[in-house]
N, C-alpha and C positions, 0 to 999 in steps of 0.2 A: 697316354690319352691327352688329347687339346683340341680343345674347343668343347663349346658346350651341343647336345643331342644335335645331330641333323649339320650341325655347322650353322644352327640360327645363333641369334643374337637378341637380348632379352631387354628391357628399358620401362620403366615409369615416367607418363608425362601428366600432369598438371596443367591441362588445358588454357589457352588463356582465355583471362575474362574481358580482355579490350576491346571497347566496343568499335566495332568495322560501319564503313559507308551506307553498308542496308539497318544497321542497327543489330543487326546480331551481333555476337559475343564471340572468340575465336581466333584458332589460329591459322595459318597461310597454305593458301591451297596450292597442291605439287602432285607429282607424280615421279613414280618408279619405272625405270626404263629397263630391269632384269629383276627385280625382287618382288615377293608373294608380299604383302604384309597383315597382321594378322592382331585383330583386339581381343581383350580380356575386360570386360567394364567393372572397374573394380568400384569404385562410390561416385556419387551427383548423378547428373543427368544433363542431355543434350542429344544432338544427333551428328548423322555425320551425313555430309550434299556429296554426289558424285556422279563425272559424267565418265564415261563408258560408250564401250560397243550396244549396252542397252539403253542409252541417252541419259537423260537426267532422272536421278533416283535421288527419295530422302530418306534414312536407315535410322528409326530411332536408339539412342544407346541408355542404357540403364544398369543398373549393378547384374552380373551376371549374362551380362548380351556377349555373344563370341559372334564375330565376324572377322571374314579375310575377304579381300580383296586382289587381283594379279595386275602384274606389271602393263602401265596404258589408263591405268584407273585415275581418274582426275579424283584426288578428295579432299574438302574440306570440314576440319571441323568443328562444332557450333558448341560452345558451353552456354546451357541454361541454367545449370546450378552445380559448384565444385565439382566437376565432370575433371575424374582419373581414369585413367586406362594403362593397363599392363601392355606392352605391345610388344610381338616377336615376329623378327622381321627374317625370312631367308636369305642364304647367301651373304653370312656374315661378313663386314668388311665391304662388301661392292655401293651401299647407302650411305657408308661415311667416305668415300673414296668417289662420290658424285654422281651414282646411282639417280637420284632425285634430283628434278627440276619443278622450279617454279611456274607457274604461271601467271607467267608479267607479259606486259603489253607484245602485243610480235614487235615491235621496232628494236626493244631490251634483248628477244627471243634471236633477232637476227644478228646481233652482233656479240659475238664470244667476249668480247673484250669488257663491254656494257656489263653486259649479263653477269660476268664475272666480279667485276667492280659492285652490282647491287648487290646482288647473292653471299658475298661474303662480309658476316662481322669486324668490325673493329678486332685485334689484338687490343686488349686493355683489361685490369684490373675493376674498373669504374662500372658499377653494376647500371648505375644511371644513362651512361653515357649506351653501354650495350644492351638495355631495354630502349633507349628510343633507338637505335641501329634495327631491333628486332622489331619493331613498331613498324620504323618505316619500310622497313623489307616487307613484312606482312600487307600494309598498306595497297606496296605496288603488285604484290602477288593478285590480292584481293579485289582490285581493278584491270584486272588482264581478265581473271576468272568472271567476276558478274558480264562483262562484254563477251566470252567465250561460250557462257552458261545461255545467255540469251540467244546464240548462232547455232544454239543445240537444241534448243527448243522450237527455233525455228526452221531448221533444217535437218536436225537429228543428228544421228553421230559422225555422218561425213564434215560436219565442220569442227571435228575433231582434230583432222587432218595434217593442215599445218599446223598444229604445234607438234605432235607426232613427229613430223618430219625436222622442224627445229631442235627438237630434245634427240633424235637420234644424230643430227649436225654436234649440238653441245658435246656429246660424249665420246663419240667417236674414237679421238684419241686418247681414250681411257681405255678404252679394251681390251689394249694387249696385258697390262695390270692388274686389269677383273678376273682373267684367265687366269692368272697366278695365285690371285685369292681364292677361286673359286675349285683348282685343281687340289689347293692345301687345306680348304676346308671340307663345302659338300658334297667334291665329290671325293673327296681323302676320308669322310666318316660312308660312302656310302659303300667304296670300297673295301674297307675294315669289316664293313658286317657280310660283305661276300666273303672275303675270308673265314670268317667266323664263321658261318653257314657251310661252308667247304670244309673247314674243321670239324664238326659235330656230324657231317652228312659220313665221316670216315672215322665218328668215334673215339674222337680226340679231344680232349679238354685244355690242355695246355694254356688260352687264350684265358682261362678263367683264374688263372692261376696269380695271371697278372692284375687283379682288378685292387681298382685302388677308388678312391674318393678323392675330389678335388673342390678347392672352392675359389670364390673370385675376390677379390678387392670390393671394399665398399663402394658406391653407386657414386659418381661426382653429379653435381649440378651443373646445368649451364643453359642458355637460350636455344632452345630449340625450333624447329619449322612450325610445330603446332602449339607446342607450350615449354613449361619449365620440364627439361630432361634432363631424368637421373641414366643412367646407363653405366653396366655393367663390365666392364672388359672379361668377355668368357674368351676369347681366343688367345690370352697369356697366362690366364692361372695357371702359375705351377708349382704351388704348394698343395700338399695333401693338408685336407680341413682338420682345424684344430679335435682334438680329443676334447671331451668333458664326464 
């Protein structure tokens, strides 16, 4: 067994509370160019702003709110008070491997080199030094997005458009890579329960025979797109869970 259910991937984030250019609270609005992503509202409150094939939307979140969203969904989101969220994201592996882009200005959007130079953290130890790195990336995300959010209000979701088409430029040549992650996780767990199904359809249990329990490594911290993320590595546990 590897990887955790589905070939998702599971993470806690800690909203940030920094206050952005309109006065709201928050972290940097991006989008998923192959993955589902999906909340959990575990405590605080706030919402989450998104533009989409149905324009702009505002989605309040509260302990207990479940929402997902699909790949193309512009989102950002707002802390109004210790706003946590469990988040599980499809297609494990293809969001840390560049899934997600930002939304920073098109001139950032058109040049891979730029874009790349904003979008990535410091390497460093210095939590100081990589909370303003996360600051100002947020910053420029956040100024792309209020300009985009207003071309969508004004025109609806065709001024979606070109960033669409910049973020499918940005990735491009990531894809033969997603392929690989994608063959070894969801569709490697989706195939296993065709198996499975094929086995029981012929009255065979053998697969059961095998079942074990696995657990992951504790959660690390670090700066993430929206907030402080903890995250999980479920695609290398391979220890079975302790006994008690």
């Amino acid at each position: 067994m590897t990887g955790f259910p589905g070939g998702t991937s599971v993470s806690r984030i800690q909203v940030y509370d920094w206050p952005t250019a309109d006065g709201l609270h928050g972290g940097s609005p991006h989008l998923h160019t192959a993955s589902t992503e999906g909340y959990v509202v575990l405590s605080g409150r706030g919402s989450l702003q998104t533009l989409s094939g149905e324009g702009y939307r505002e989605h309040p979140l509260e302990p207990g709110t479940v929402l997902w969203f699909t790949p193309g969904t512009v989102h950002r989101l707002i802390n109004e008070k210790d706003l946590e969220i469990l988040v599980v994201m499809s297609n494990a592996g293809l969001p840390e491997a560049g899934d997600a882009v930002f939304t920073f200005p098109p001139e950032v959007l058109a040049d891979p080199q730029v874009y790349e130079k904003e979008a990535t953290l410091p390497v460093t130890l210095d939590r100081e030094a990589l909370a303003e790195a996360a600051r100002r990336r947020r910053d420029l995300a956040i100024e792309g997005y209020l300009a985009l959010r207003e071309r969508v209000r004004a025109a609806g979701p065709i001024a979606l458009d070109h960033l669409y088409q910049a973020a499918a430029a940005l990735v491009q040549a990531r894809v033969s890579q997603w392929r690989d992650l994608w063959r070894l996780g969801p569709l490697a767990r989706a195939i296993d329960t065709g198996d499975h199904l094929e086995l029981l359809a012929e009255g065979r249990s053998g697969h059961l025979a095998t079942s074990e329990v696995r657990t992951a490594a504790p959660a690390t911290s670090r700066f993430g797109m929206c907030g402080h993320l903890s995250a999980w590595d479920l695609r290398t546990a391979a220890e079975p869970a302790p006994q008690h």
